[in-house]
PDB file of N, CA, C and O in Angstrom:
ATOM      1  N   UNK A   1     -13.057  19.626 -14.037  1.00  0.00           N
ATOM      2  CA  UNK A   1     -12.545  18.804 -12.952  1.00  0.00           C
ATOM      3  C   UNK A   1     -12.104  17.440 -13.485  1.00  0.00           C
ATOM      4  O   UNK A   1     -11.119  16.851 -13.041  1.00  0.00           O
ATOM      5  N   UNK A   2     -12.748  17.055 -14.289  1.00  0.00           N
ATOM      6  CA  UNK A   2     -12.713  15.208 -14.634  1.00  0.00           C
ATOM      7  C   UNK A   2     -11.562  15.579 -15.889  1.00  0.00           C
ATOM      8  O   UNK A   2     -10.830  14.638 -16.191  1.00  0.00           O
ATOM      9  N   UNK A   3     -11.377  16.742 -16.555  1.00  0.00           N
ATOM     10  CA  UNK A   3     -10.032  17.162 -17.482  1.00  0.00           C
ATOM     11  C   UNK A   3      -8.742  16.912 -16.859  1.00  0.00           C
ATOM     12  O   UNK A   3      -7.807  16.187 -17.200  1.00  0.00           O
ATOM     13  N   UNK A   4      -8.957  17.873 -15.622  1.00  0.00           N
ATOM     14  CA  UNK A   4      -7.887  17.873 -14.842  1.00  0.00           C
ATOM     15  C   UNK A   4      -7.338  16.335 -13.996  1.00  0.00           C
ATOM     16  O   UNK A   4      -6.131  16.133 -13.865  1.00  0.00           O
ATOM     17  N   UNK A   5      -8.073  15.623 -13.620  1.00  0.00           N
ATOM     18  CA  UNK A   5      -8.123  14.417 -13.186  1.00  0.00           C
ATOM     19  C   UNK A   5      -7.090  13.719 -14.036  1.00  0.00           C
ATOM     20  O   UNK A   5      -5.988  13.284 -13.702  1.00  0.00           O
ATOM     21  N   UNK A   6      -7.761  13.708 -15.349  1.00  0.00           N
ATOM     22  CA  UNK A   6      -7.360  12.771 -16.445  1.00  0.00           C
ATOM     23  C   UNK A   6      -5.618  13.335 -16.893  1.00  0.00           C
ATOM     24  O   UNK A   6      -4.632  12.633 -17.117  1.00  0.00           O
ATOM     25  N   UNK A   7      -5.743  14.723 -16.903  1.00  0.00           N
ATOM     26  CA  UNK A   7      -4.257  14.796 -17.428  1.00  0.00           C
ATOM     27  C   UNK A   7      -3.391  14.334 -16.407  1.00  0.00           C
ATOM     28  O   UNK A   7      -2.362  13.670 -16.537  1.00  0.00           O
ATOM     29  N   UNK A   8      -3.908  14.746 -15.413  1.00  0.00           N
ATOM     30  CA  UNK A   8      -2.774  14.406 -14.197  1.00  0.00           C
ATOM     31  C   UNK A   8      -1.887  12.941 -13.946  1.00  0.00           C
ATOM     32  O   UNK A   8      -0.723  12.670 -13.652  1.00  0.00           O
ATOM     33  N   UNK A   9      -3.254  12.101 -14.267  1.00  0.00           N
ATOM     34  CA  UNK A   9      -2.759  10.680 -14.061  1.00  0.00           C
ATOM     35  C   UNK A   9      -3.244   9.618 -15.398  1.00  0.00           C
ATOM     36  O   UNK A   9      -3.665   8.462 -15.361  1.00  0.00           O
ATOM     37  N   UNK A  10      -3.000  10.501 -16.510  1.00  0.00           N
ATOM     38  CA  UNK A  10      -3.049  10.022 -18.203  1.00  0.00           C
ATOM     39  C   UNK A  10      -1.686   9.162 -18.157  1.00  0.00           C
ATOM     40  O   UNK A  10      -1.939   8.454 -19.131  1.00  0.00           O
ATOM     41  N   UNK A  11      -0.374   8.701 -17.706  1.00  0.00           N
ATOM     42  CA  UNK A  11       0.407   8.325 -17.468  1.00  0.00           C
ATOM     43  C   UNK A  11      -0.112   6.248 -16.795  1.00  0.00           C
ATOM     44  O   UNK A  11      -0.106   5.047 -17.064  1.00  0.00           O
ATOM     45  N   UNK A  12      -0.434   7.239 -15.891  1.00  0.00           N
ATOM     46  CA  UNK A  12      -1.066   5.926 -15.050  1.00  0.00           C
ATOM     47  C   UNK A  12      -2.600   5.001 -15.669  1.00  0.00           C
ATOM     48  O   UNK A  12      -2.800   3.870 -15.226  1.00  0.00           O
ATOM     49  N   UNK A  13      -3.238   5.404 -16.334  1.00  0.00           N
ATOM     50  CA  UNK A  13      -4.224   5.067 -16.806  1.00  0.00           C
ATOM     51  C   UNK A  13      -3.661   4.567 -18.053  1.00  0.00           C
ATOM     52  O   UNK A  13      -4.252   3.544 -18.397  1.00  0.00           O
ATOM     53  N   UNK A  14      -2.771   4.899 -18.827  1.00  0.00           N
ATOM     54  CA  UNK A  14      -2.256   4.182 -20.266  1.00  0.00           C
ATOM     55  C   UNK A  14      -0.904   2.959 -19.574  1.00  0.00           C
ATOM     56  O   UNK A  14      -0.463   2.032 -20.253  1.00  0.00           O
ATOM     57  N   UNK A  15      -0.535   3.202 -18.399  1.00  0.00           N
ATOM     58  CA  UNK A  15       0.480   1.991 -17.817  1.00  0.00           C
ATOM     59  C   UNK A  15      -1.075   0.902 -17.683  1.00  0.00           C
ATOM     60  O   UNK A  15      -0.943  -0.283 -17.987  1.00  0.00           O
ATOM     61  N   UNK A  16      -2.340   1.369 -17.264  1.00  0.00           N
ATOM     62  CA  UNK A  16      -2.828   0.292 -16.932  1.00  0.00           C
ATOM     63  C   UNK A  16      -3.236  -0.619 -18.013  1.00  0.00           C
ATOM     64  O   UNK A  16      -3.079  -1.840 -17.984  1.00  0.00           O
ATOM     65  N   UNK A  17      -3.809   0.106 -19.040  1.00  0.00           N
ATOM     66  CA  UNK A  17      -3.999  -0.237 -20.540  1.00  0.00           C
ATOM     67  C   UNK A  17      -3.138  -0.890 -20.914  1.00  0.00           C
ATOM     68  O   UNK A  17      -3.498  -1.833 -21.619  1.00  0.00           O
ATOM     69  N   UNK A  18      -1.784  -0.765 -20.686  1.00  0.00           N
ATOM     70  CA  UNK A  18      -0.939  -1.231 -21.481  1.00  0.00           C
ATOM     71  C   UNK A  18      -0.629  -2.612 -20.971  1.00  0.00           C
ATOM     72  O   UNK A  18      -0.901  -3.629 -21.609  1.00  0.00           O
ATOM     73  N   UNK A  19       0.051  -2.602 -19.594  1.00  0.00           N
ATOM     74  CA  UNK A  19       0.252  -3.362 -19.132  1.00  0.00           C
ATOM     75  C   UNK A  19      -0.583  -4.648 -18.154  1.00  0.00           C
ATOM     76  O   UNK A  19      -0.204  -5.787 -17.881  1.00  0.00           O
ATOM     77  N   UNK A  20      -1.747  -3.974 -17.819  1.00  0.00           N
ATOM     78  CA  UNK A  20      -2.893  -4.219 -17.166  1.00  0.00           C
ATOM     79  C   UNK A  20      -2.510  -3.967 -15.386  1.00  0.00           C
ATOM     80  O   UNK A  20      -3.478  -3.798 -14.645  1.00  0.00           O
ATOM     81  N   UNK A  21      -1.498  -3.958 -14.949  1.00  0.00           N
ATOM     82  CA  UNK A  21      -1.160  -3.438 -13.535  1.00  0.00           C
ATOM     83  C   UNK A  21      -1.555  -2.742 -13.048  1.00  0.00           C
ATOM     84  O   UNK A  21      -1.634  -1.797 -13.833  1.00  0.00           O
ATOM     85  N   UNK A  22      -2.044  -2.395 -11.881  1.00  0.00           N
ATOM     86  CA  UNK A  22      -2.045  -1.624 -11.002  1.00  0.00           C
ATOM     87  C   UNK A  22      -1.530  -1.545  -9.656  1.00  0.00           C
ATOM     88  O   UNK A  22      -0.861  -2.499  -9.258  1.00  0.00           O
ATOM     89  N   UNK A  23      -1.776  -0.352  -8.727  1.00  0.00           N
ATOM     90  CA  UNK A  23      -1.415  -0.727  -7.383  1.00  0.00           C
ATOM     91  C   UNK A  23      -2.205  -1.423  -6.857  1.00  0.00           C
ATOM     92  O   UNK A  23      -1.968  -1.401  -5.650  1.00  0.00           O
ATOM     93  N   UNK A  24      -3.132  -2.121  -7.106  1.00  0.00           N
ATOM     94  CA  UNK A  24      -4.116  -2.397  -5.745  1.00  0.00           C
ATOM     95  C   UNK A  24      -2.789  -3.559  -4.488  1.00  0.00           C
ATOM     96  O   UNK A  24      -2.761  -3.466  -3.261  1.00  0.00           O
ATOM     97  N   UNK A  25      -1.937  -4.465  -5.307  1.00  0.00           N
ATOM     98  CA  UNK A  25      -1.322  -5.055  -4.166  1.00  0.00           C
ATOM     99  C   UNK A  25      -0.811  -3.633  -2.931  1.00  0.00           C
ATOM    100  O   UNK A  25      -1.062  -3.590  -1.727  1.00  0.00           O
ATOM    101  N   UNK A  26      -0.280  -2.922  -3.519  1.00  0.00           N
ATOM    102  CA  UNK A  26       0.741  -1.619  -2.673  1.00  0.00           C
ATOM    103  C   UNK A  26      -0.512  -1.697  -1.788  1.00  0.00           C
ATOM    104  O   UNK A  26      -0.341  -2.102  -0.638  1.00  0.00           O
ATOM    105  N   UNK A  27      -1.789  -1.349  -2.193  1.00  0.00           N
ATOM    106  CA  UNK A  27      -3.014  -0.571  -1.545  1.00  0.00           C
ATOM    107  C   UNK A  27      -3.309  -1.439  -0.271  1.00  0.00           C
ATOM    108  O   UNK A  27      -3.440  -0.967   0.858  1.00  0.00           O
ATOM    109  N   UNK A  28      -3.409  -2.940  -0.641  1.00  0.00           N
ATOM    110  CA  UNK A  28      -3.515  -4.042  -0.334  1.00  0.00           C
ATOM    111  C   UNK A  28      -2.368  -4.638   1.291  1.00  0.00           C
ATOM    112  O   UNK A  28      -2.735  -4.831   2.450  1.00  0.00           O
ATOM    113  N   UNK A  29      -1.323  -4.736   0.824  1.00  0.00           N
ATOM    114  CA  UNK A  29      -0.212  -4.269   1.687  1.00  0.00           C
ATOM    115  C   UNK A  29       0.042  -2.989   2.718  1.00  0.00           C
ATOM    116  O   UNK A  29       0.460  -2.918   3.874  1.00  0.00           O
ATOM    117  N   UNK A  30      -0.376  -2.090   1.822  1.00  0.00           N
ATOM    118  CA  UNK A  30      -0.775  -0.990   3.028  1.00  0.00           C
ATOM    119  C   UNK A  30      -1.673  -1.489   4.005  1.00  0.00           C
ATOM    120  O   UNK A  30      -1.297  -1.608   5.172  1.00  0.00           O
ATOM    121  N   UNK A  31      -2.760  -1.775   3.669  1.00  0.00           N
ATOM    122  CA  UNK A  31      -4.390  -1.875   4.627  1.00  0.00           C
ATOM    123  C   UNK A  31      -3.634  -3.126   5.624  1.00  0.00           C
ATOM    124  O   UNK A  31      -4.036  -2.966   6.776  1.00  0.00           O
ATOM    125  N   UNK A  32      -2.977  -3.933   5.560  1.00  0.00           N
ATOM    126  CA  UNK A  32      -2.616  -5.378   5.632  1.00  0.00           C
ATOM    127  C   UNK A  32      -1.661  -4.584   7.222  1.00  0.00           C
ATOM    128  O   UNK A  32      -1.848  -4.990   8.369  1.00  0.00           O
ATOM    129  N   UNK A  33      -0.797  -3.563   6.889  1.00  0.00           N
ATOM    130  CA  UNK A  33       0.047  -3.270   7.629  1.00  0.00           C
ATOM    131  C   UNK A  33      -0.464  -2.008   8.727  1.00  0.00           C
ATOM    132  O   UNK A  33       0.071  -1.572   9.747  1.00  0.00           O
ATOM    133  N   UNK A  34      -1.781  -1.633   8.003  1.00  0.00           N
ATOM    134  CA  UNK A  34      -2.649  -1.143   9.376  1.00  0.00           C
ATOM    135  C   UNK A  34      -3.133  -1.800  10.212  1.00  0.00           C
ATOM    136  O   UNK A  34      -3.107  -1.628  11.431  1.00  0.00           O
ATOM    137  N   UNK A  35      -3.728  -2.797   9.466  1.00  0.00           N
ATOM    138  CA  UNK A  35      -4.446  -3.669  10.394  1.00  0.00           C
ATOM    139  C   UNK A  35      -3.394  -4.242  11.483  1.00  0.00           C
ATOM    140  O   UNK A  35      -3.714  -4.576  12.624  1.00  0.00           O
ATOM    141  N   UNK A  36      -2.182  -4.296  10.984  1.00  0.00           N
ATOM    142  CA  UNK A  36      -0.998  -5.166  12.286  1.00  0.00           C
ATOM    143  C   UNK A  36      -1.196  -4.129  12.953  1.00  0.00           C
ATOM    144  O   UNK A  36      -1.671  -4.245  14.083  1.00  0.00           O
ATOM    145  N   UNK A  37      -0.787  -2.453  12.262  1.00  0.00           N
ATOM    146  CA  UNK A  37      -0.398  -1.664  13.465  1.00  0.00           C
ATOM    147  C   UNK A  37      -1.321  -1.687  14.606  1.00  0.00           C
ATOM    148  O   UNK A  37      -0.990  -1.906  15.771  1.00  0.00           O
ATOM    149  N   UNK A  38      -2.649  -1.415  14.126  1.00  0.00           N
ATOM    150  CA  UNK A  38      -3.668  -1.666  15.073  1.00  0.00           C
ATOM    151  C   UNK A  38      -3.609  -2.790  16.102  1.00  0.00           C
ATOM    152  O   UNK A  38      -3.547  -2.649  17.323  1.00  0.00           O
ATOM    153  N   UNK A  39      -3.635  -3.842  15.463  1.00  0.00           N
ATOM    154  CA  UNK A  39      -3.239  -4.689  16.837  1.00  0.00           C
ATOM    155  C   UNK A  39      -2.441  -4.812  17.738  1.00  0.00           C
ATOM    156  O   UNK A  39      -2.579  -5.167  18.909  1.00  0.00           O
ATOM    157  N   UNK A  40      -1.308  -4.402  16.967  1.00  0.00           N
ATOM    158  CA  UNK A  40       0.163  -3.835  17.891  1.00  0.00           C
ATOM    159  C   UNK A  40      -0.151  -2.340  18.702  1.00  0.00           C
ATOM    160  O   UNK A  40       0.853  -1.647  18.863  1.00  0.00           O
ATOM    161  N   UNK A  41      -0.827  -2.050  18.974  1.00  0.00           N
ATOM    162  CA  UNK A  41      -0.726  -0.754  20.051  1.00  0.00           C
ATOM    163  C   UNK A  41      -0.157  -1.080  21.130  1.00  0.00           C
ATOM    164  O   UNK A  41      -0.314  -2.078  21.834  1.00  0.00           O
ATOM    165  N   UNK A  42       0.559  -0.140  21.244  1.00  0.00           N
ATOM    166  CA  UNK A  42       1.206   0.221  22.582  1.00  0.00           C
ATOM    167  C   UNK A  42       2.526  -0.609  22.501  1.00  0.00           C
ATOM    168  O   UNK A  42       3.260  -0.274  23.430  1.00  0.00           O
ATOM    169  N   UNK A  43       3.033  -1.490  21.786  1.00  0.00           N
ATOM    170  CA  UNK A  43       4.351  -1.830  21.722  1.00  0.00           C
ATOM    171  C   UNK A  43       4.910  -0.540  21.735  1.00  0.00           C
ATOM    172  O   UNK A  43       4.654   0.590  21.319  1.00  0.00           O
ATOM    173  N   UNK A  44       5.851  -1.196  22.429  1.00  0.00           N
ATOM    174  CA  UNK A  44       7.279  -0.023  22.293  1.00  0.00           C
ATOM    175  C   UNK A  44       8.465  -0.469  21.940  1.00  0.00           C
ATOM    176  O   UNK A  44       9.255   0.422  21.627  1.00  0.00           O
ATOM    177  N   UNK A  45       8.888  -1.639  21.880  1.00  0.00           N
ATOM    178  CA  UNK A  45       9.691  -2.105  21.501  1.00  0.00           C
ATOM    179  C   UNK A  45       9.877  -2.307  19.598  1.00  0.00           C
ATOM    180  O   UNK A  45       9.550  -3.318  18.977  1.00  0.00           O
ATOM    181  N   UNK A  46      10.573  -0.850  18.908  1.00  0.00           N
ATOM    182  CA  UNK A  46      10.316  -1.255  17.543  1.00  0.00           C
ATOM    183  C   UNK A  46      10.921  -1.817  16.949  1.00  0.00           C
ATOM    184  O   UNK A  46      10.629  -2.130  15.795  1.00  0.00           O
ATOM    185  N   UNK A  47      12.051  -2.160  17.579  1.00  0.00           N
ATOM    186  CA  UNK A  47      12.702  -3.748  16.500  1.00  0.00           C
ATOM    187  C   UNK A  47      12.087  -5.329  16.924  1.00  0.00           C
ATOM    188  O   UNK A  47      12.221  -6.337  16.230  1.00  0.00           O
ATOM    189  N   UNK A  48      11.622  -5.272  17.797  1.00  0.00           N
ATOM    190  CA  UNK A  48      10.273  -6.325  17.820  1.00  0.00           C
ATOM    191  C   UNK A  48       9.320  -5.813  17.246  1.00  0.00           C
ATOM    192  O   UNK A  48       8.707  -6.783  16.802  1.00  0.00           O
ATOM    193  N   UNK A  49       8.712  -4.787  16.919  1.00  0.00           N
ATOM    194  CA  UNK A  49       7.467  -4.790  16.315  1.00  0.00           C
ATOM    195  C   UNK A  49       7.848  -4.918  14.546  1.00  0.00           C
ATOM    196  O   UNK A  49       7.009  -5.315  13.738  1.00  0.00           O
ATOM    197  N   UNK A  50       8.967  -4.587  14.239  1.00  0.00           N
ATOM    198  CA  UNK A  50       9.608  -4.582  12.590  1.00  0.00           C
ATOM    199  C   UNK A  50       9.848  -6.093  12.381  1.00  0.00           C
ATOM    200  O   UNK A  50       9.646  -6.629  11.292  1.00  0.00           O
ATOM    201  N   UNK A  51      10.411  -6.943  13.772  1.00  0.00           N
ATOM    202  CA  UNK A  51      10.574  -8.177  13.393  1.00  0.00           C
ATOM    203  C   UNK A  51       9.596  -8.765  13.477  1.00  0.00           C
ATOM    204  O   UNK A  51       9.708  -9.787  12.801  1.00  0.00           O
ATOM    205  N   UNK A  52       8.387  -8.685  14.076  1.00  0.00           N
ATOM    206  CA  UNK A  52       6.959  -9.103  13.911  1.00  0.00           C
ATOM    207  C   UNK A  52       6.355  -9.232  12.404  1.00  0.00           C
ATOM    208  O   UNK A  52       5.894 -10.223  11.838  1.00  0.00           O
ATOM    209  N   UNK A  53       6.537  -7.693  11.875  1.00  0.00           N
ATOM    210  CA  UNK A  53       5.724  -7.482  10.517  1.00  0.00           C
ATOM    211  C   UNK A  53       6.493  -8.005   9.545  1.00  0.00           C
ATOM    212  O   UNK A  53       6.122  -8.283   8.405  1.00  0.00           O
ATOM    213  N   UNK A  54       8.000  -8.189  10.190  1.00  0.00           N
ATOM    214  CA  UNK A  54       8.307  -9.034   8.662  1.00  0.00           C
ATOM    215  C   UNK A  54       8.359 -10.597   8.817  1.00  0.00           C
ATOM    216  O   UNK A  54       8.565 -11.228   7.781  1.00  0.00           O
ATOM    217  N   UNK A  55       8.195 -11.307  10.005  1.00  0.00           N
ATOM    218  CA  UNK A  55       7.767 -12.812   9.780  1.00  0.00           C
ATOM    219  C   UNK A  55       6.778 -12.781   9.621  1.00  0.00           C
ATOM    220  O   UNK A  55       6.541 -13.877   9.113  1.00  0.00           O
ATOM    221  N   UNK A  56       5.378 -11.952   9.730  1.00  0.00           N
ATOM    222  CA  UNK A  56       4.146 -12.139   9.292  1.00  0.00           C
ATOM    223  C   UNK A  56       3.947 -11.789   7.860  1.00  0.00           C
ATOM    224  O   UNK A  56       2.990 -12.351   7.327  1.00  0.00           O
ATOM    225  N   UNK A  57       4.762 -10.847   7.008  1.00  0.00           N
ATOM    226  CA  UNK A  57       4.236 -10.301   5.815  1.00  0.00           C
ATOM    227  C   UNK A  57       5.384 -11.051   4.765  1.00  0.00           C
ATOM    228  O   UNK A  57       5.082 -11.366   3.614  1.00  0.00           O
ATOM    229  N   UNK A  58       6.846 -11.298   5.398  1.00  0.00           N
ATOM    230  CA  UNK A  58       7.712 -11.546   4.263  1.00  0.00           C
ATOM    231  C   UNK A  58       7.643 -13.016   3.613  1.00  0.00           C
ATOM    232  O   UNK A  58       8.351 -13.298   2.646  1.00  0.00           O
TER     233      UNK A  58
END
């Protein structure tokens, strides 16, 4: 199991080595843009809710 793991994402684990990057911002940004959705329930209006998330995030 932990073979298979490793070949799969041996790519991504030597970008991190190398470069030291990772996703955590993407991960970070994701969670960031649940948390809006969540508060935004029930909008219906989605070019107000797109223009919301991008004066809050851009």
């Amino acid at each position: 199991m932990l073979l298979k793991t490793f070949t799969i994402h041996y790519n991504d684990i030597l970008n991190y080595f190398n470069h030291r990057s990772t996703n955590a911002s993407a991960e970070s940004f994701n969670a960031k843009i649940k948390k809006f959705r969540s508060n935004f329930r029930g909008v219906r209006d989605r070019a107000f809710f797109l223009f919301r998330l991008q004066n809050i995030f851009a």
